[in-house]
C-alpha positions in Angstrom: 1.2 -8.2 -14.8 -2.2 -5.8 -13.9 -0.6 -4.2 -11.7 2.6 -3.4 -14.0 0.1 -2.6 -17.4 -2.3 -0.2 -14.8 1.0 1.7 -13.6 2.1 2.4 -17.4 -1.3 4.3 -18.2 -1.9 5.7 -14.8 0.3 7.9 -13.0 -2.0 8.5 -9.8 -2.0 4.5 -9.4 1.4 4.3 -9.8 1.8 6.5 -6.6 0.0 4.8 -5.0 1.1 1.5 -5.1 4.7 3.0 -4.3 3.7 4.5 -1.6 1.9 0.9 -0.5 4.6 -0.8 -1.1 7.1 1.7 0.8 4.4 1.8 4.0 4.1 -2.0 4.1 7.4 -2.8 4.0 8.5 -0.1 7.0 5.3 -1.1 8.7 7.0 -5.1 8.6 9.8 -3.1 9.8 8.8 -1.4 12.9 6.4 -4.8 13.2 9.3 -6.9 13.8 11.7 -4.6 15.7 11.5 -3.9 19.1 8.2 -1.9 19.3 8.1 -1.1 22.9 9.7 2.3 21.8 7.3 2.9 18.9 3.4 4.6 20.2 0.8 2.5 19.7 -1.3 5.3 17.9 1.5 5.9 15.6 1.6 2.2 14.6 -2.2 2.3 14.0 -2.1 5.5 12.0 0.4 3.6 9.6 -1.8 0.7 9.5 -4.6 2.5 8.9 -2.7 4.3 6.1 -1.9 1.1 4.4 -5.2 -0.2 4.6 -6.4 2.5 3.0 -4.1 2.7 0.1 -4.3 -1.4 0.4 -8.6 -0.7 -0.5 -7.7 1.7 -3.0 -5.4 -0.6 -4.9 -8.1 -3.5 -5.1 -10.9 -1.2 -5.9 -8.2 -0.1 -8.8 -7.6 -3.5 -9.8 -11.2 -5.2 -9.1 -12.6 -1.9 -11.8 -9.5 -2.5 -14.3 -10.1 -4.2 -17.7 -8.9 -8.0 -17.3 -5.6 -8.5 -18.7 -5.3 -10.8 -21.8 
């Protein structure tokens, strides 16, 4: 329900959470395929990426106005 009222008046958040959402979910993918063909760094970099966005989501919601 934060999350939903915090996308609504901010378009920047709302990026961002799509674009968590979209690198967590292919990250799970590529996680639970056969990652023997997949470099290591690569994997990293998108975890890094979503860690980052991840932070930058909480510090969004940890700074937001409680919802009533």
């Amino acid at each position: 329900e934060k999350i939903e009222k915090i996308e609504k008046s901010s378009p920047r958040f709302k990026r961002v959470y799509s674009e968590y959402e979209l690198m967590s979910n292919e990250l799970w993918d590529l996680e639970n395929t056969d990652t023997s063909t997949i470099p290591d760094d690569f994997l990293e970099a998108i975890k890094l990426q979503t860690e980052y966005l991840e932070e930058e989501i909480d510090d969004w919601l940890l700074g937001a106005p409680q919802v009533d």
